[in-house]
BALOBA-1460 file (C-alpha; in Angstrom, 3 decimals):
// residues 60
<rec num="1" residu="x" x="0.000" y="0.000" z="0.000"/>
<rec num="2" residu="x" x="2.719" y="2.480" z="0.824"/>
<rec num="3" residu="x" x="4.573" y="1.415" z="-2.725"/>
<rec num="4" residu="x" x="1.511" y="1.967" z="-4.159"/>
<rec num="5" residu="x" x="0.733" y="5.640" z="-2.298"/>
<rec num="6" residu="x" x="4.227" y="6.918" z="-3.298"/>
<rec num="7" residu="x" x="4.146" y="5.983" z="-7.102"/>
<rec num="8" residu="x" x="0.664" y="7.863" z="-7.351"/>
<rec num="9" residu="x" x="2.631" y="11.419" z="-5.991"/>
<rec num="10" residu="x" x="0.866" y="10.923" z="-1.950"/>
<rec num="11" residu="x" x="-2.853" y="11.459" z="-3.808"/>
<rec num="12" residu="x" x="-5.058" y="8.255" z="-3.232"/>
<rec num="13" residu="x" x="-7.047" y="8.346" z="-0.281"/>
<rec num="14" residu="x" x="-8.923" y="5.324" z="1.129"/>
<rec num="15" residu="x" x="-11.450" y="4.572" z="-1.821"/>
<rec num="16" residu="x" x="-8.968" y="5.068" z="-4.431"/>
<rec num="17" residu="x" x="-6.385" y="3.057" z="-2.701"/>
<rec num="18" residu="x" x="-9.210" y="0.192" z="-2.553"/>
<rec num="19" residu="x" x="-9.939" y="0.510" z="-5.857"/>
<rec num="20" residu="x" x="-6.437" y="-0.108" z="-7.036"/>
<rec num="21" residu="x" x="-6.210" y="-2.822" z="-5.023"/>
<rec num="22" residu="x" x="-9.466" y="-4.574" z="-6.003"/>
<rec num="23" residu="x" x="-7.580" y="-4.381" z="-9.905"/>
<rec num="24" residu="x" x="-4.485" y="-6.118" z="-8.585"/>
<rec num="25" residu="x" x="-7.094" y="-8.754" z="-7.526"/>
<rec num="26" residu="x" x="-5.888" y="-8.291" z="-3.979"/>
<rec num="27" residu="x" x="-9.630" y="-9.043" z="-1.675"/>
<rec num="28" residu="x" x="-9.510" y="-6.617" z="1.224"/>
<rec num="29" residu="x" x="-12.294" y="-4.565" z="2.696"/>
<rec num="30" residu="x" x="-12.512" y="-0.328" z="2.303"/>
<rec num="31" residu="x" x="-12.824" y="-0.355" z="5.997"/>
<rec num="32" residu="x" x="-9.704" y="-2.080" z="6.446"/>
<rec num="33" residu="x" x="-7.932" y="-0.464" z="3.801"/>
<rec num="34" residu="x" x="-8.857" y="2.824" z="5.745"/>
<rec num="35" residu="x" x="-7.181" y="1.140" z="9.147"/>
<rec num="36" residu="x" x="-4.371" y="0.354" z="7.793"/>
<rec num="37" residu="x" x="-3.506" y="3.746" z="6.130"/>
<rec num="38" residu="x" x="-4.168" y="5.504" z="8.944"/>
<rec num="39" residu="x" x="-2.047" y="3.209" z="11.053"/>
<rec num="40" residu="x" x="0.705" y="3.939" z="8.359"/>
<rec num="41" residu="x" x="0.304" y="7.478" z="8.454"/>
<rec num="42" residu="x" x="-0.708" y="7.443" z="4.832"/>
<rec num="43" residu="x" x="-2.689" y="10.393" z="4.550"/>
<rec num="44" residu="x" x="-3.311" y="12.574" z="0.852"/>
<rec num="45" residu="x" x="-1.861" y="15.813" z="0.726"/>
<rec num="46" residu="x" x="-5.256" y="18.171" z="0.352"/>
<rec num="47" residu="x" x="-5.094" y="20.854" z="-1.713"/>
<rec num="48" residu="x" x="-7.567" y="24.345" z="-1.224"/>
<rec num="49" residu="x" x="-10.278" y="25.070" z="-4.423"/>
<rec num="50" residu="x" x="-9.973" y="28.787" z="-4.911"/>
<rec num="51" residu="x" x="-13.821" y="29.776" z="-4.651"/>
<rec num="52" residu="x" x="-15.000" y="32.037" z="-7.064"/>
<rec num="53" residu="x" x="-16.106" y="35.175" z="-6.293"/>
<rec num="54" residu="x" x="-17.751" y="37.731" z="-9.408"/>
<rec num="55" residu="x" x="-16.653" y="41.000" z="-7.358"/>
<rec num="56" residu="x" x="-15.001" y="42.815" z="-9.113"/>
<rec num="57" residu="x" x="-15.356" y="46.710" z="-6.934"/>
<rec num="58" residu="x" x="-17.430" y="48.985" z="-5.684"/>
<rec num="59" residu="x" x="-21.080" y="48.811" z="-6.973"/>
<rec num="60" residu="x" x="-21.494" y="52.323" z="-9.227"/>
């Protein structure tokens, strides 16, 4: 799981990480997959959306 974490640039959470797993025909639950990352310290690097905001000054 870690091998697979680091190739995919610290991205794949949980469900992701299961899914890649379920194509490698490895048979583990999401639940367990979940455990195990967080007992490995595997967590995905989050990044901020910019919201967007139409402002653009003072109303004339």
């Amino acid at each position: 799981m870690a091998d697979i974490f680091q190739r995919n640039y610290r991205c794949y959470g949980s469900r992701r990480m299961h899914a890649t797993l379920a194509r490698q025909s490895v048979t583990i639950s999401e639940k367990v997959v979940r455990r195990l990352m967080k007992e490995e310290r595997l967590v995905p690097l989050l990044r901020k959306r910019k919201r967007y905001g139409s402002y653009m000054g003072e109303i004339s």
